[in-house]
N, C-alpha and C positions, 0 to 999 in steps of 0.2 A: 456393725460392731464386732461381728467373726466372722471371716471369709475365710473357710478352708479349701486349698487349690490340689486337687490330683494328691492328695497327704497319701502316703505311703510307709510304712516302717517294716524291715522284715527280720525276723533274727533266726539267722542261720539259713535252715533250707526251710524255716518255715514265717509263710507272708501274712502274716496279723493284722496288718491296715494296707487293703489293696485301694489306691485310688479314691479315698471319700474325698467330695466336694460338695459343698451347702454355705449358704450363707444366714445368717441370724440377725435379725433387724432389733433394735431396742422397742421393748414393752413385750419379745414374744419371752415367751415359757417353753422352751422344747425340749422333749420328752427323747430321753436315745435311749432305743429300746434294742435287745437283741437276747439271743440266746449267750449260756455259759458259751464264752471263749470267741465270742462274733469279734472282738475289736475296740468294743465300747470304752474301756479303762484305757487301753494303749493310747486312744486317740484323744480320749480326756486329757493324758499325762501330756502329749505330745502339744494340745492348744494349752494346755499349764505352762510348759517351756520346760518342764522336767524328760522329758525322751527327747531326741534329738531325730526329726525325720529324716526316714532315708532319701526319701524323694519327695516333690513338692512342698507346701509350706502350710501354713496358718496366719493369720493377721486379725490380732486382737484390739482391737480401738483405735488403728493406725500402726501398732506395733508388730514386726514379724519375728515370729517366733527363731527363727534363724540367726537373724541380724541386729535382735535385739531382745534376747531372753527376758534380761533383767529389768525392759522398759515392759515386757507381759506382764510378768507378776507384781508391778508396780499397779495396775490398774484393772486386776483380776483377783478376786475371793473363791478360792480353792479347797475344797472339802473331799480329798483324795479319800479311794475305797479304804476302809478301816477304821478311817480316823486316828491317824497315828500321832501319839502324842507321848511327853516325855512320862514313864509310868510314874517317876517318885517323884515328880511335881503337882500342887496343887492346881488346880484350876485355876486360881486369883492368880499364882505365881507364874505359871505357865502363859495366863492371857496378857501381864504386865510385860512380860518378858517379848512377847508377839509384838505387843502397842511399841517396844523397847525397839525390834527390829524394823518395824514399820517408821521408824523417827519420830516418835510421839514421846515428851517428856513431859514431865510437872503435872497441873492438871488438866493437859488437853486427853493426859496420858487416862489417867485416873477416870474420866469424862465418859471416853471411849468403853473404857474397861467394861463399868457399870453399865453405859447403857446395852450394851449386849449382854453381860450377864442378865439383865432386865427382859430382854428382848425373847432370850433361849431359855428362860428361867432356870439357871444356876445357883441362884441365893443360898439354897440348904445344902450343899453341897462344896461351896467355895475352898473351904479348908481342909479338906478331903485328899488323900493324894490319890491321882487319875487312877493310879491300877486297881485300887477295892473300891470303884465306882463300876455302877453296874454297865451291860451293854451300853444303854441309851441315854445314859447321861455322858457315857463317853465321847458318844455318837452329837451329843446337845456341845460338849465341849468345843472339837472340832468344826461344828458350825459357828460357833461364836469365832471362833481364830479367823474361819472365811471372810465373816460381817464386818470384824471389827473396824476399817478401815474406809466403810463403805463404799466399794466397788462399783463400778459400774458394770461390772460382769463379772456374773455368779456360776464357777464350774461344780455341781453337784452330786456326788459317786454315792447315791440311795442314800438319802438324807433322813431320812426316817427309817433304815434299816433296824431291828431293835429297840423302838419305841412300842409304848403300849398304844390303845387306840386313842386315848386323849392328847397322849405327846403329839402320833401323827396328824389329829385331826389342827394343834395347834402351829407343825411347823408349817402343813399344806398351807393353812393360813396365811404365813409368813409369806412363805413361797408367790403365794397368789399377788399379795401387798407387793413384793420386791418387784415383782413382776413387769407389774401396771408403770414403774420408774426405770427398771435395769434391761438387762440382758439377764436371766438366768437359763441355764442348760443344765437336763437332770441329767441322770443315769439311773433308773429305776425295772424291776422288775417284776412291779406292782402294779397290775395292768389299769386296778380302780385309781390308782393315781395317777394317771393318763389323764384318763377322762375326767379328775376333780381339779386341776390344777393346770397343767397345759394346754395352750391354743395352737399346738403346732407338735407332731410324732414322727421321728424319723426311725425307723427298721433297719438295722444294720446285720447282714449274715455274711458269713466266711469273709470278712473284712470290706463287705461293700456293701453302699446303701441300697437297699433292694424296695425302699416305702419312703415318701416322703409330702405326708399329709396332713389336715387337721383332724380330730379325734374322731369327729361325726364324719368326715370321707372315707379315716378306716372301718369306720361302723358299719357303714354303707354296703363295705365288699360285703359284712356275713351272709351268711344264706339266711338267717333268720330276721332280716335288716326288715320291719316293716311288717312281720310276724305277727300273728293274733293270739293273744293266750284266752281260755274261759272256761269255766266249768258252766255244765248245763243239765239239769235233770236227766238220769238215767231216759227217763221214759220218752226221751224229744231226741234220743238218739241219732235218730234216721234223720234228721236236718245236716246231720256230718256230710251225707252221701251228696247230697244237695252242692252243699259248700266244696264239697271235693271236686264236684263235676264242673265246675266255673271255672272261666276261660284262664283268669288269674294267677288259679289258684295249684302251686305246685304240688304239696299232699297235706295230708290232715294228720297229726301224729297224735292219738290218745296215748295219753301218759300216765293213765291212775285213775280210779275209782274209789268211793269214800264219799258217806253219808249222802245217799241216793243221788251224786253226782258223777258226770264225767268231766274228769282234766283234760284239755286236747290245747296243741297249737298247729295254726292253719298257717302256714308257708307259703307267701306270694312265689309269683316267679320273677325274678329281675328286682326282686326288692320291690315289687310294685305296693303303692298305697292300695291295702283290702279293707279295712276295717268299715269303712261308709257303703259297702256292697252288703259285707258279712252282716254288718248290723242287720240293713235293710232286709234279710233275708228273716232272721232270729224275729222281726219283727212281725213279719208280713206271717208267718207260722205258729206267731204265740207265744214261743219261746222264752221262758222264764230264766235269766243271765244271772251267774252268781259270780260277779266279778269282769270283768273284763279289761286286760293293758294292751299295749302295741309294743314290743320291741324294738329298740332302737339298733340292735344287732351286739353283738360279742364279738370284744377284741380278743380273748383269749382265743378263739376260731379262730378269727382274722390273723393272726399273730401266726398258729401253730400251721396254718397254710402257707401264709409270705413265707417264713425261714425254713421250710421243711423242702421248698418246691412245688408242690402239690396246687394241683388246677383253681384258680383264681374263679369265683363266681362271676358267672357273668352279667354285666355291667346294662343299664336301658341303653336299645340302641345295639345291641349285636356285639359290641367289646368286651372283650376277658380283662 
């Protein structure tokens, strides 16, 4: 449904989208994730048919972005960074006016309207005009203009930017639903949104993909991929010494004491599964557990390693 090839844009002496290439199959959810100023938006604008690559292409559901702009944004829902929208128009008017450009008249027009005003919950706000609407319903506006058309690919520049925790818990939602039928692509910076909503992350730094994985293969690099958390009676202390000395096990970090416990997490090495050993140990000593999870790892790690440069965990099996 997107097949980006060698895409390139540079303006002036400076290169913004050096060479991304990926392709996006329908039903996935892919997360583009990078630091301020990686790429992310240029190359959004540039699969929208709004920038113009300097080199190689884009190919949206058959359409290139090149060779046929206007056949992109015919069968692409675009929710550019901001959400820009007309200020002294209302919502109804401004979405009528969408449905107007899209060639929807009468009541297919009217049809449309409603069901995404439905969809983004705009009802209390319809006759409002955009500019004394706060962030996020601005933010709610601009997704309905994406939807309304129903798309079969969805370009989205941090769609919950601006939302309280209910809004974002209801467009993830969305997201999820769209998913499972379209092509959606975020742009997000919200690393729990990775992990709640896409089945596919791509990492873009100094305008190239440097990551391109599912959530749990990023999880996988942290170092704490696999991790033991637990507090455990002051007094059973010396069972740390134990666990620290296994063949596994990389170190033991106490984190905190409070109410005759110790906080610790026990750090595999290579991400190895410890938690069936550690028990085993806690067990065989007596040891009274108050609490105990496994980590699945942190992306925020994972994340501030891949775009920084910084030495990659090593992987089972001897790979960085």
């Amino acid at each position: 449904m997107i097949e980006l090839r060698d895409l390139r844009k540079v303006f002036g002496p400076v290169v913004a989208v050096d060479g991304v290439s990926l392709r996006v199959e329908r039903g996935e959810v892919l997360g583009f994730l990078g630091p301020n100023g990686a790429g992310k938006s240029t190359t959004m604008k540039m699969v929208a048919g709004f920038l113009t690559p300097t080199s190689g292409t884009a190919v949206v559901d058959g359409h290139d972005v090149r060779e046929d702009s206007l056949g992109v944004r015919r069968v692409l829902g675009y929710l550019p960074e901001g959400a820009p929208a007309y200020p002294d128009m209302t919502p109804a008017g401004f979405l009528k006016w969408v449905a107007d450009v899209r060639g929807y008249k009468g009541a297919e027009r009217s049809k449309r309207v409603a069901k995404v005003v439905e969809r983004v919950q705009l009802e209390g706000v319809l006759h409002q005009s955009i500019e004394t609407l706060s962030k996020g319903f601005k933010r709610r506006v601009g997704l309905a203009q994406a939807l309304l058309h129903d798309p079969e690919v969805l370009i989205l520049d941090e769609p919950t930017d601006g939302l309280d925790p209910n809004q974002k818990h209801e467009v993830r939602e969305l997201i999820r639903t769209l998913g499972g039928q379209k092509v959606v692509v975020l742009s997000t910076h919200i690393l729990e949104e990775v992990e709640a909503v896409c089945t596919r992350a791509v990492i873009i730094a100094r305008g190239r993909v440097v990551a391109d994985e599912t959530p749990a293969e990023l999880q996988a690099r942290s170092k704490v991929h696999n991790a033991v958390r637990l507090r455990i009676p002051k007094g059973a202390s010396g069972v740390l010494e134990e666990i620290a000395a296994m063949r596994l096990v990389d170190e033991v970090r106490r984190e905190g004491a409070d109410d005759g416990h110790i906080a610790c997490t026990i750090v595999p090495k290579r991400g190895e599964a410890i938690v069936a050993a550690v028990s085993r140990i806690l067990q065989q000593r007596g040891v009274e557990v108050d609490g105990l999870t496994v980590e699945a790892g942190r992306l925020d790690e994972v994340f501030r390693t891949i775009t920084t440069g910084g030495p990659a965990k090593e992987r089972k099996g001897g790979q960085a």
